[in-house]
C-alpha positions as CSV (number, residue, x, y, z in Angstrom):
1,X,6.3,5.1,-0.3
2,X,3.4,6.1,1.6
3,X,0.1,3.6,0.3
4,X,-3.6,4.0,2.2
5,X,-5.5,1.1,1.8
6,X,-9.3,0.8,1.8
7,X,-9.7,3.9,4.3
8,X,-13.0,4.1,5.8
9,X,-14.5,6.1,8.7
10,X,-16.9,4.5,11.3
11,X,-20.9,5.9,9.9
12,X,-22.3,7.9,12.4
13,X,-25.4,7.5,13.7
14,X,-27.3,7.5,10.1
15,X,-24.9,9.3,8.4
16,X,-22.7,7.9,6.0
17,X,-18.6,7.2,6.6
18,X,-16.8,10.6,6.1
19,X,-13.8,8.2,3.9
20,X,-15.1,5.6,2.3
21,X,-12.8,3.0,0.7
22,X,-10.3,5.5,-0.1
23,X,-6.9,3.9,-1.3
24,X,-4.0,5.8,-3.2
25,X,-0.4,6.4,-2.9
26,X,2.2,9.0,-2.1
27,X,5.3,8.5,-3.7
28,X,8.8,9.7,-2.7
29,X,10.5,12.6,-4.3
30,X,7.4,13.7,-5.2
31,X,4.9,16.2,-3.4
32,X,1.1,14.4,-3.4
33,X,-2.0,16.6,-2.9
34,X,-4.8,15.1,-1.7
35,X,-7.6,17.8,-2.9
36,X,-11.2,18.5,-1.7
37,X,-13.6,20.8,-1.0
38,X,-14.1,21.8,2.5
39,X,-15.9,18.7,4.4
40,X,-15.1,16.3,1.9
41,X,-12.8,14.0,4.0
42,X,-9.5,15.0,3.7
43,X,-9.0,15.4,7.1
44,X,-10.8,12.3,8.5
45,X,-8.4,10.8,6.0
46,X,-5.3,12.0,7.5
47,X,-6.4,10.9,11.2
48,X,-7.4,7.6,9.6
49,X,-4.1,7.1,7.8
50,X,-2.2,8.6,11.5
51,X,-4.6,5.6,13.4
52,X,-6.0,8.8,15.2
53,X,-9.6,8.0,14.0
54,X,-11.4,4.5,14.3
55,X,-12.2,3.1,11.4
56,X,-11.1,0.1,8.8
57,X,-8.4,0.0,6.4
58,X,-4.7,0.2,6.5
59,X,-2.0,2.7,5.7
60,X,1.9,1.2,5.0
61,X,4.7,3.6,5.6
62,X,8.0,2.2,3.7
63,X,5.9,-1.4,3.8
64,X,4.8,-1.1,7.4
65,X,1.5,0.0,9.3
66,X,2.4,2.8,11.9
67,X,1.3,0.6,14.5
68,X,4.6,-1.5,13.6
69,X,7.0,1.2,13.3
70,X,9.2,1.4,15.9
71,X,10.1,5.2,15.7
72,X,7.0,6.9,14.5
73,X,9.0,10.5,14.7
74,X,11.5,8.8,12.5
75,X,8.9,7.8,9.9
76,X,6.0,10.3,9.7
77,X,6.3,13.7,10.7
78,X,2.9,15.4,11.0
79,X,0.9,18.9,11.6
80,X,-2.6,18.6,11.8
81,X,-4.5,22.0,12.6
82,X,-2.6,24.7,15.0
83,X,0.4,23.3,16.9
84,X,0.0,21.2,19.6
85,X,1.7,23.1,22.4
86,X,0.7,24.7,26.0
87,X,0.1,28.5,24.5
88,X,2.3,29.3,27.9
89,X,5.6,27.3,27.0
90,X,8.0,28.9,24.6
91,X,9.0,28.4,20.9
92,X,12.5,26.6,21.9
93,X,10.8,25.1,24.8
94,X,8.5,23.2,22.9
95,X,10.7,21.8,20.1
96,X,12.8,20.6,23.0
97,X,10.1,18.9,24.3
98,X,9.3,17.4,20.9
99,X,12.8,16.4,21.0
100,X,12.0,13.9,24.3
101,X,9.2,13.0,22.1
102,X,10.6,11.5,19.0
103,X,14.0,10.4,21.1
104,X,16.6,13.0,19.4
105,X,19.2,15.5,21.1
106,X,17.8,18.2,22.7
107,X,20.6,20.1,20.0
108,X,18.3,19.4,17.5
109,X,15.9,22.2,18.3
110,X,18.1,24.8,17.6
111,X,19.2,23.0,14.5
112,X,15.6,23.2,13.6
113,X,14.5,26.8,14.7
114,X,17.6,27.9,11.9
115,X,16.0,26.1,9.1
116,X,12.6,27.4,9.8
117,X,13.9,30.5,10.7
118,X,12.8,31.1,14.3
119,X,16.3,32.1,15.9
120,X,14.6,34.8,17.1
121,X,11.8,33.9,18.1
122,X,12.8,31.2,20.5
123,X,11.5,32.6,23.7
124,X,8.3,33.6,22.3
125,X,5.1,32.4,24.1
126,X,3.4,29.6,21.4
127,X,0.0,32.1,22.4
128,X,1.5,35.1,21.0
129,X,2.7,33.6,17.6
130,X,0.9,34.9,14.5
131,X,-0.1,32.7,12.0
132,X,2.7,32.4,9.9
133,X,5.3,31.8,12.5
134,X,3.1,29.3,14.4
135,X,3.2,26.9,10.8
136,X,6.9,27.4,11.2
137,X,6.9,25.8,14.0
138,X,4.9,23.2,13.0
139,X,7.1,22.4,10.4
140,X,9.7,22.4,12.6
141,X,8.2,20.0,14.6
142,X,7.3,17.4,12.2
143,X,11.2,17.8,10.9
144,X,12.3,16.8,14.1
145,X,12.9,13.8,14.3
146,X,14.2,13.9,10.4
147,X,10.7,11.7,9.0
148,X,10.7,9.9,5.7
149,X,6.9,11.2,4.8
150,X,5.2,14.4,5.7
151,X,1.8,14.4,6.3
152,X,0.3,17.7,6.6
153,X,-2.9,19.3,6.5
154,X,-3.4,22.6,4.3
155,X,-0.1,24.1,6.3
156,X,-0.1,26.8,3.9
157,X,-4.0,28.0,4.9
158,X,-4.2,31.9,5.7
159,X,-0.6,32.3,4.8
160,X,0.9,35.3,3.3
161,X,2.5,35.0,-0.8
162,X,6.0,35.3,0.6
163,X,5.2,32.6,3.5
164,X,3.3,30.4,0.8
165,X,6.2,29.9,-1.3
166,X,8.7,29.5,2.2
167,X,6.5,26.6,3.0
168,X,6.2,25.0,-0.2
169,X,9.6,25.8,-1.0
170,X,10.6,23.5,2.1
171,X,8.4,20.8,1.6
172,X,10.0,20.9,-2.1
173,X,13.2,20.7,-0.7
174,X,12.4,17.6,1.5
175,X,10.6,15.9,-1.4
176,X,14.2,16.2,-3.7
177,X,15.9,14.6,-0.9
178,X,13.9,11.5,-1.5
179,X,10.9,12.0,1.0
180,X,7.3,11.7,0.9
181,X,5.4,14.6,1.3
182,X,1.2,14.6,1.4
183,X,-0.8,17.8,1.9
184,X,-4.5,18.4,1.6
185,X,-5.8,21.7,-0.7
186,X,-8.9,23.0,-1.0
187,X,-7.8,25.2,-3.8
188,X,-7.3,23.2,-7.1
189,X,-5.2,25.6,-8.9
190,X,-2.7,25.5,-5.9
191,X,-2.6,21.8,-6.0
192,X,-1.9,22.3,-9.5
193,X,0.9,24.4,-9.0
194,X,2.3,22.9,-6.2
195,X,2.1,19.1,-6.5
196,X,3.6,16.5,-8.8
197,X,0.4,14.1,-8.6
198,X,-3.1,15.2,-7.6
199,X,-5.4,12.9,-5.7
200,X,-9.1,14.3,-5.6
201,X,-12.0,13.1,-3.4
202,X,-15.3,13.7,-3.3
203,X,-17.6,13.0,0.0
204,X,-14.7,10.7,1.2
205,X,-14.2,9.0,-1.9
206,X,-11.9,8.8,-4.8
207,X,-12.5,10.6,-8.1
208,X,-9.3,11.0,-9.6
209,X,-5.5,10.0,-9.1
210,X,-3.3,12.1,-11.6
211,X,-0.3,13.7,-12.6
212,X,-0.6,17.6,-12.2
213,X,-0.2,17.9,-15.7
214,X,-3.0,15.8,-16.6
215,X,-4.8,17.1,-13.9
216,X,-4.5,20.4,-15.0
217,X,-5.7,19.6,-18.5
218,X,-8.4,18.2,-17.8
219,X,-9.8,19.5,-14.9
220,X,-8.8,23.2,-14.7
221,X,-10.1,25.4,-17.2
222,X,-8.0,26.6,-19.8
223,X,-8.3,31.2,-19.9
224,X,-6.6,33.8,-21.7
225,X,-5.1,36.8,-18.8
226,X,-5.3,40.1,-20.5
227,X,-3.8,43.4,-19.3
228,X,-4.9,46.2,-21.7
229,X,-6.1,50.0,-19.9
230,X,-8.7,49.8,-22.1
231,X,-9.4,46.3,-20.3
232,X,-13.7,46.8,-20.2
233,X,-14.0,47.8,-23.6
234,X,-12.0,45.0,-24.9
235,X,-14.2,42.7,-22.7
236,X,-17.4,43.7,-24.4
237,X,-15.6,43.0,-27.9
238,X,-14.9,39.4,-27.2
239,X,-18.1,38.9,-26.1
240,X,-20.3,40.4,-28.8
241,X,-18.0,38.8,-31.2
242,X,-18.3,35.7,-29.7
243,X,-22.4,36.0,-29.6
244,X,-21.6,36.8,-33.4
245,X,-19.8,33.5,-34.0
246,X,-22.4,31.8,-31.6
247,X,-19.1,30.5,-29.6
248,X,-19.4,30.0,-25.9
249,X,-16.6,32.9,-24.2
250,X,-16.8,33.6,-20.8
251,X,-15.0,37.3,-19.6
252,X,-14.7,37.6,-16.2
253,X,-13.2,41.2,-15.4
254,X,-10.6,40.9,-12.4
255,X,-10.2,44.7,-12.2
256,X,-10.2,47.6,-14.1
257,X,-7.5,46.5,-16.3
258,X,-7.2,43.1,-16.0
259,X,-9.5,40.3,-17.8
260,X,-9.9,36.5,-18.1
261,X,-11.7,35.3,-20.8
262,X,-12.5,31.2,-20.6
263,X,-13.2,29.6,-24.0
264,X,-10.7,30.7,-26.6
265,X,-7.6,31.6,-27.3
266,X,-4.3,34.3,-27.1
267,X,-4.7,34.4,-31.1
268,X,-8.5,35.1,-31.1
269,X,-8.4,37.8,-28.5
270,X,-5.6,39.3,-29.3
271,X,-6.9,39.5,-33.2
272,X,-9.9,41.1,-32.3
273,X,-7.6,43.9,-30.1
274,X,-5.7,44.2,-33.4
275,X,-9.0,44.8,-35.3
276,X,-10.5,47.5,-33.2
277,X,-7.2,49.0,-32.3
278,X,-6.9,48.3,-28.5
279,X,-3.6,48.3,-27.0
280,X,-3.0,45.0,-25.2
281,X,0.1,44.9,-22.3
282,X,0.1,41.3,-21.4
283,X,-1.8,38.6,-22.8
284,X,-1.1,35.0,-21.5
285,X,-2.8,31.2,-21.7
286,X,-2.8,30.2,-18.3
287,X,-4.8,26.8,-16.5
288,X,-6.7,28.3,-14.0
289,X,-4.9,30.9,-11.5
290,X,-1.5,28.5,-11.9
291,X,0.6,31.1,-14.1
292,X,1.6,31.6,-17.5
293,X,2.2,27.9,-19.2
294,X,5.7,26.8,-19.5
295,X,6.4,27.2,-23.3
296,X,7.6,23.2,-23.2
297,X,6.2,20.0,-21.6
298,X,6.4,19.7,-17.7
299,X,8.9,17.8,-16.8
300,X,8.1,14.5,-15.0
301,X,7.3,14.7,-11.6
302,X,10.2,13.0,-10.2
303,X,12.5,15.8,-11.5
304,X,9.7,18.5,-11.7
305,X,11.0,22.0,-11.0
306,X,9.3,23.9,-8.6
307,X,7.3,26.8,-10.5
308,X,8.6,29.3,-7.5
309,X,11.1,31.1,-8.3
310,X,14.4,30.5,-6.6
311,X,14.4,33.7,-4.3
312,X,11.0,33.1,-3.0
313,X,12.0,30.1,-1.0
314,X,13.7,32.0,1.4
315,X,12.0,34.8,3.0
316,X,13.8,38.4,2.9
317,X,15.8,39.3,6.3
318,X,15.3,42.3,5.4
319,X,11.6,42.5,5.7
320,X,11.8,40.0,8.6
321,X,15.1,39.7,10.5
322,X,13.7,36.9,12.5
323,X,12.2,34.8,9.6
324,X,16.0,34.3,7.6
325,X,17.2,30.7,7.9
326,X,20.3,31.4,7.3
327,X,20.9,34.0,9.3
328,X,23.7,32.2,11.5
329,X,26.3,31.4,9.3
330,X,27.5,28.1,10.8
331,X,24.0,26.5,10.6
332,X,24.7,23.0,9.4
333,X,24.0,21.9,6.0
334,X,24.4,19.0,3.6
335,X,25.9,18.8,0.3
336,X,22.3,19.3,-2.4
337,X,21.8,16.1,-4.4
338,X,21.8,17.4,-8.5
339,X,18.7,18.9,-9.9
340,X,17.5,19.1,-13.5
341,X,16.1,22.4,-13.6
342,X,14.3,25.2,-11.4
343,X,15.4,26.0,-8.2
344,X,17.8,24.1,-5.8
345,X,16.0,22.3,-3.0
346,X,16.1,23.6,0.5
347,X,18.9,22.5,2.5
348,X,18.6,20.2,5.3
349,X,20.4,19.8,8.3
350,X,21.8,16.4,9.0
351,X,20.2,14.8,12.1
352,X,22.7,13.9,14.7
353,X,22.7,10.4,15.6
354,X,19.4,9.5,17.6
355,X,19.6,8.6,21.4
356,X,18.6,4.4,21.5
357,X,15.4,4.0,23.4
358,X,15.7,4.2,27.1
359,X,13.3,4.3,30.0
360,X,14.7,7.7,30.6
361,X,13.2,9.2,27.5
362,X,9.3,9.5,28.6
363,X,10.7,10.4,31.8
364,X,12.5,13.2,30.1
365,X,9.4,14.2,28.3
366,X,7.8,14.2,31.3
367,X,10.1,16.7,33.2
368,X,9.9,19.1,30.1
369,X,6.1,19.1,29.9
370,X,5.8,19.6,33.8
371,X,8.6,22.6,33.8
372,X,8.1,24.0,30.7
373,X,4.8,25.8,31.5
374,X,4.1,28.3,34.4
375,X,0.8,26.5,35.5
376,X,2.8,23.9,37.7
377,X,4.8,27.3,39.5
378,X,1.6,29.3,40.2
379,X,-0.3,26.1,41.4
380,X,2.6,25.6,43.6
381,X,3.1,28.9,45.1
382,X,-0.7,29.0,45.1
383,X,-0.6,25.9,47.7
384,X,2.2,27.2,49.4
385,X,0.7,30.1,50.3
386,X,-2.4,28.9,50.7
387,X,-1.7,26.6,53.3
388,X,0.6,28.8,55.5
389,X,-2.2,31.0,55.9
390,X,-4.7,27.8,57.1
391,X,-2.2,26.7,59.5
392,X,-1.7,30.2,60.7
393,X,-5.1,30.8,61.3
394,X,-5.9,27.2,62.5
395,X,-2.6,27.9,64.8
396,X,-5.1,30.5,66.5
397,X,-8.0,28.5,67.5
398,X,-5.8,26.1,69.7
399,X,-8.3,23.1,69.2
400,X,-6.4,21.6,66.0
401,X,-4.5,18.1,66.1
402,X,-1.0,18.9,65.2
403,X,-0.7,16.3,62.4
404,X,-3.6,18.7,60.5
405,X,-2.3,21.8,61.7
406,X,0.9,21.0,60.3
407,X,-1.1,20.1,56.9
408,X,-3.0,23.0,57.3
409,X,-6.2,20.8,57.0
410,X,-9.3,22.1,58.8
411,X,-12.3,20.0,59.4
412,X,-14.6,22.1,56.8
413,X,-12.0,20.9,53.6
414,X,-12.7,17.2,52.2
415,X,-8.9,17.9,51.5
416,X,-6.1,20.3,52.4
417,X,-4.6,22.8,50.0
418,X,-1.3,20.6,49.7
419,X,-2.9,17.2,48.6
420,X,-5.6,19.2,46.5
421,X,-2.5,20.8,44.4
422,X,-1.2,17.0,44.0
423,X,-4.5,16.3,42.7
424,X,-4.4,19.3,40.2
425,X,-1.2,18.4,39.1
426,X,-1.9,14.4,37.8
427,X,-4.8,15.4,35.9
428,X,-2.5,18.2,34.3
429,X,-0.4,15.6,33.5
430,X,-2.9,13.8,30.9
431,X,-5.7,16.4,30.6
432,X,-2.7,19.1,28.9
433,X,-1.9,15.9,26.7
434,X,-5.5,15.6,25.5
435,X,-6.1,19.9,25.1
436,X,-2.6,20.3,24.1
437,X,-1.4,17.4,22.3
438,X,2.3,17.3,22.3
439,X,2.9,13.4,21.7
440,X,1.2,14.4,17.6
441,X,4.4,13.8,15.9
442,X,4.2,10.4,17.7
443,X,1.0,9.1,16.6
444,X,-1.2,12.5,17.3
445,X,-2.4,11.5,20.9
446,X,-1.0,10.1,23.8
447,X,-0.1,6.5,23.2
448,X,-1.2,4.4,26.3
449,X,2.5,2.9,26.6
450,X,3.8,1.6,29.7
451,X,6.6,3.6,29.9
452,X,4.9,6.7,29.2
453,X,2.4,5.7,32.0
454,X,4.9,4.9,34.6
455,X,6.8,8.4,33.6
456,X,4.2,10.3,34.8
457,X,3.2,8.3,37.7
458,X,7.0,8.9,39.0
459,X,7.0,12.7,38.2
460,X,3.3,13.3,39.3
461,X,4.6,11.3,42.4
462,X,7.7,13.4,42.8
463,X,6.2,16.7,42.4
464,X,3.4,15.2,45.3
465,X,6.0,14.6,47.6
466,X,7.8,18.0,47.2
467,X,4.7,19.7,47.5
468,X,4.4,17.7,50.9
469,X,7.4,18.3,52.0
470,X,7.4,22.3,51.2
471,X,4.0,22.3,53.2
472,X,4.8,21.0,56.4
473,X,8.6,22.9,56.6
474,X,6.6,26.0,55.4
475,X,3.8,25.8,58.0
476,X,5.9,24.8,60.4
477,X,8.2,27.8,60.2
478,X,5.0,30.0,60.1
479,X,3.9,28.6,63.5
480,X,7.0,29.0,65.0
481,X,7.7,32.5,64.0
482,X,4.0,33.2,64.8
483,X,3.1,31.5,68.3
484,X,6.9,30.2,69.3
485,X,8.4,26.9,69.7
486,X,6.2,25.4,72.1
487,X,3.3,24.8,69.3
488,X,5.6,22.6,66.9
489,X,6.8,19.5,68.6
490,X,7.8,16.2,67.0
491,X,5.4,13.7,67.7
492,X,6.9,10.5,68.3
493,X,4.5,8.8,65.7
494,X,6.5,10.7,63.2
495,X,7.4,7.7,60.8
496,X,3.7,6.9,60.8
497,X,2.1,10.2,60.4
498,X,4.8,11.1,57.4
499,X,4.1,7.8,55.5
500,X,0.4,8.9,56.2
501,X,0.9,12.3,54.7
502,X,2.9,10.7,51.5
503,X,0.6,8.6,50.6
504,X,-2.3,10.8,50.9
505,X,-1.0,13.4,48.3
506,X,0.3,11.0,46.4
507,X,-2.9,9.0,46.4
508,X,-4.4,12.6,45.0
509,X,-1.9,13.0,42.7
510,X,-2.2,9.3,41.0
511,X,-6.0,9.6,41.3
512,X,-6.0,12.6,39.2
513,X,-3.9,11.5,36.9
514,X,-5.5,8.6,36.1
515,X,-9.3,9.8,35.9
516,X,-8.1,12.2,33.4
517,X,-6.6,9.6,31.3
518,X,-9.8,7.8,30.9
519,X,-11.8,10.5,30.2
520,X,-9.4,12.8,28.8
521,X,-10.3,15.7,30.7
522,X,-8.7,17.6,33.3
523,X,-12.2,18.3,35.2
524,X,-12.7,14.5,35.4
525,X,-9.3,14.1,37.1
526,X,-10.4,16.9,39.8
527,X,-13.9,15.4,39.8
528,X,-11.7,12.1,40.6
529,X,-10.0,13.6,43.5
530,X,-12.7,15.3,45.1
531,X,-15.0,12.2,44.9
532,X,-12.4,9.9,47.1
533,X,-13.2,12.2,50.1
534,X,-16.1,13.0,49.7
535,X,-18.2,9.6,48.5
536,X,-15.8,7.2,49.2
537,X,-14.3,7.9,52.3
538,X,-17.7,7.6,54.0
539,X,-19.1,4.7,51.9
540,X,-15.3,2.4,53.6
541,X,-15.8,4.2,56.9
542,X,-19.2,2.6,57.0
543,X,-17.9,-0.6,55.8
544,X,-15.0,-0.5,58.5
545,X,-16.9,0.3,61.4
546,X,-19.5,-2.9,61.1
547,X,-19.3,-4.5,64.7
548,X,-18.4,-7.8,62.8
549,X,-15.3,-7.1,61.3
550,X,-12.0,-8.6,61.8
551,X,-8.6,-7.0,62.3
552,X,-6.0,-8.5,60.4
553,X,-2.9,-7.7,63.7
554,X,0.0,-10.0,64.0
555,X,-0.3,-11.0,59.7
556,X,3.4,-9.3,59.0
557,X,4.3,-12.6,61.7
558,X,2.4,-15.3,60.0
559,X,3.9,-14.1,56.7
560,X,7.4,-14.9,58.0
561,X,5.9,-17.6,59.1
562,X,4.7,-19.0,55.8
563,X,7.4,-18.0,53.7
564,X,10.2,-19.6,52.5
565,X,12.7,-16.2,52.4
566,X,13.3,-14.6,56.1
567,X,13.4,-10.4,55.6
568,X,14.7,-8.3,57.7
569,X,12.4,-7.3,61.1
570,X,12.5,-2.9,59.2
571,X,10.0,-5.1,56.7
572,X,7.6,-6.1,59.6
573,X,7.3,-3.0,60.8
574,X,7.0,-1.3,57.0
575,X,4.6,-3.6,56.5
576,X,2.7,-3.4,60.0
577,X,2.5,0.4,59.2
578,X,1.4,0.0,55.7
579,X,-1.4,-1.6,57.0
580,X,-2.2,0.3,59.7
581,X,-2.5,3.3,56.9
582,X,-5.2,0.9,55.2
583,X,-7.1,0.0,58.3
584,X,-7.7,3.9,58.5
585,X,-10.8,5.0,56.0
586,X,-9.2,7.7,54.2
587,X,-6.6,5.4,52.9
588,X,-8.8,2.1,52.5
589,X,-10.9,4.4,50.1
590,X,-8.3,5.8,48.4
591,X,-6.5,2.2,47.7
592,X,-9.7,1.2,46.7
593,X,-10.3,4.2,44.3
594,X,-6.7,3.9,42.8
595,X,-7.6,0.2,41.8
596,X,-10.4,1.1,40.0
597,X,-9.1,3.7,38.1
598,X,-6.0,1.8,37.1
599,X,-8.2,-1.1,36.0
600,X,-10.3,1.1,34.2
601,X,-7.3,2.1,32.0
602,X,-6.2,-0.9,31.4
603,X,-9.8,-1.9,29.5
604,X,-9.8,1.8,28.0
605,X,-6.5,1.1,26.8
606,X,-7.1,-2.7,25.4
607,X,-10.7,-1.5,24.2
608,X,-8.8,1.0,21.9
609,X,-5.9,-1.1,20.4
610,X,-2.8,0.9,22.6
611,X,0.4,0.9,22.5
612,X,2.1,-0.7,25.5
């Protein structure tokens, strides 16, 4: 049971709310349409029901707001607009990162690609998908984590016939299992063909909350479809007859021989074709564009047959190798609950037990979202060989400190290429999640959770360090090979100048990240990382080199001192050298810049009711 509460948009500016006090249900086993015209709400409603817009109100899943549930991949898979993926990673690729997402096996991806009949298709770019398949894989998606409710918004939009009546055949399938399925329509007659209850709004508000029977009664217009060859002459016939009998008959000619005439009947039309001796191929009483009408009642909706025919749930591998579910024989199915009528539902595979929450899972996300694209290997090589070429060229001149000859950092650069890269890489890390949403079957965008946070501080971290590491073995081979041995001597401040170099593109990479958390950009992030140099750095070096300032020597001593737990002497001198690293302005500034940001996302995070 899906129920929306009292759903209202915040006004903006002078406008009125987009939703405004908006409640209905969605019942399971049954397929709900919420129907509009374009710009009447229906997708402000979705996003308010998801907790993706602000706004008042409440929406219970299964008795519970989605702020409470646990597992929101478990409860409510969605697919709002295109899919939320890089356009670079690939069809399996993705799903497998949806998979860290909503916290089932990664074996549930291929599960899924079968069902929505991707198999072939799973290296495929998400950019090159065409329409069709690219709602596949949103489906696929939301099925992941095997949902209770689906919440989609007109997934069948643009579609082909055959692809129309895949989709719906599907979401019929799900809703005979005893889920919850709500889509939005713009079209009423396919809302009346489709659904079992039909909720219409109007300008965010609620005109109407019916069974598609009664819906289509009374709001769809009742016409007569006519097939004759004489189609245009029969046409002209109604209507002078009807002027005759001063009866109101609208004829609205499809093509040249097809008719629909609004305002009467099969036995009036086809009397007056009997009279004037037109033949007549086909003459039906539909509601609307939704077919001929069944010859008895509909059924009710919780045992409604789906009006598509059986074979049009499954698309033809013949026309589309790639598009057959069951094109692998051993895909895994489940024994089909009975059905009273019309086609069977679509079989679904049974989920395989889901992993228990871990610390490891965002960190598995992680990983997947940072490998899975090929931005973080160009930016890479794009460092790499960047700054082998600085330190070769820097190797030349002769007047370069080796500490920024090995970093290939020359005086002109508020940065060198290595810690830039870092920086690139943390505001990837939360700008992609903001352009490219991947987290939307967990709540649409990214929740601000702990876990998630200290995920991608670790990776963004990790992938700093490498990228310092690479660097300095990299240039340091180049210098070698290119002016000898003699250039590339260990200093014996090593320990210090490595902890140095760590924490500088680490420092980068965390500044990044977190700057394009707040703003949810990526440019803010490298804004972020260029400002520490630049406007910081000088703004502490100024503050640092006032001739009344103290040095803080000999305080890793008076700590021991104070303290009732004696540490090793390694942690005096960790500690000494930490310090040191503060004393120095690039590292004072970039502390300082770190624990601003991170503050700032706390109160981002609290101002917006997150998720820790």
């Amino acid at each position: 049971m899906l129920q929306a509460i009292g759903l209202t948009s915040t006004p903006r500016r002078d406008r009125p709310p987009e939703v405004d006090d908006l409640t209905f249900e969605a019942r399971p086993g049954l397929i709900t349409a919420l129907l509009g015209a374009p710009g009447s709400g229906k997708t402000t409603a979705l996003r308010l029901m998801l907790e993706l817009e602000p706004g008042r109100g409440v929406t219970y899943f299964r008795g519970r707001p989605l702020h409470k549930v646990a597992h929101p991949a478990r409860e409510v898979g969605t697919l709002l607009g295109d899919v939320p993926g890089h356009p670079a990673r690939t069809v399996r690729g993705q799903l497998r990162l949806m998979c860290a997402v909503a916290g089932v096996p990664a074996a549930r991806a291929e599960e899924m690609l079968h069902v929505v009949g991707l198999v072939g298709l799973g290296d495929q770019r998400l950019g090159t998908l065409s329409l069709g398949m690219d709602r596949r894989l949103g489906l696929a998606a939301a099925l992941l984590g095997d949902p209770h409710a689906l919440v989609l918004d007109e997934p069948a939009e643009g579609l082909s016939p055959r692809e129309n009546n895949w989709m719906y055949g599907l979401l019929r399938g799900h809703a005979q299992h005893g889920g919850t399925v709500l889509c939005t329509f713009a079209d009423p007659k396919e809302a009346a063909r489709v659904a079992d209850r039909v909720v219409t709004i109007d300008a965010g508000r609620l005109v109407a909350d019916q069974d598609a029977t009664e819906f289509a009664r009374t709001r769809l217009r009742p016409r007569v479809a006519v097939a004759s060859p004489h189609a245009t002459r029969l046409g002209a016939l109604v209507s002078r007859e009807a002027r005759a009998a001063r009866r109101s008959v609208e004829v609205v000619a499809e093509d040249g021989s097809h008719l629909s005439v609004y305002g009467t009947t099969c036995a009036e039309v086809g009397e007056t074709a009997f009279r004037h001796g037109v033949l007549v191929h086909r003459l039906t009483e539909e509601f609307g564009d939704t077919g001929p009408t069944a010859p008895s009642p509909r059924p009710a909706p919780a045992s409604g047959p789906h009006p598509a025919p059986a074979a049009a749930t499954t698309p033809d591998p013949a026309a589309d190798p790639a598009a057959d579910p069951a094109a692998d024989p051993a895909a895994p199915t489940e024994p089909l609950p009975p059905h009273n009528g019309g086609p069977a539902p679509h079989p679904r595979p049974p989920i395989t037990r889901a992993r228990p929450r871990t610390p490891l899972r965002p960190l598995r996300y992680e990983l997947r979202r940072l490998l899975g694209v090929r931005t973080t290997y160009l930016l890479a090589a794009a460092v790499l060989v960047g700054s082998v070429a600085l330190a070769v060229v820097l190797g030349r001149t002769g007047h370069t400190p080796l500490p920024h000859l090995a970093a290939a950092w020359p005086g002109l650069l508020p940065l060198p290429p290595a810690a830039f890269g870092a920086g690139v890489l943390g505001a990837l890390a939360f700008g992609e999640e903001y352009r490219y949403p991947a987290l939307a079957a967990d709540r649409g965008t990214v929740p601000r959770r702990l876990g998630l946070l200290l995920a991608k501080l670790a990776v963004s971290a990790g992938a700093a360090l490498l990228l310092a590491v690479l660097t300095v073995a990299l240039d340091a081979q180049a210098l070698r090979l290119v002016y000898g041995g003699d250039l590339v001597r260990i200093p014996p401040d090593w320990p210090s100048l490595a902890a140095g170099w760590a924490g500088l593109t680490v420092g980068c990479a965390w500044a990044g990240l977190l700057a394009a958390g707040i703003f949810r950009a990526t440019t803010a992030g490298l804004a972020a990382v260029l400002a520490v140099p630049v406007a910081v750095v000088p703004l502490v070096q100024k503050a640092l080199s006032a001739p009344q300032a103290r040095s803080a020597a000999g305080l890793p001593a008076r700590l021991r001192d104070v303290a009732w737990l004696r540490w090793p002497r390694m942690l005096d001198n960790g500690l000494d050298a930490a310090l040191h690293l503060l004393a120095r302005p690039q590292g004072a500034a970039l502390a300082l810049s770190l624990s601003v940001l991170l503050c700032a996302y706390v109160v981002t995070g609290l101002r917006g009711r997150a998720r820790w």
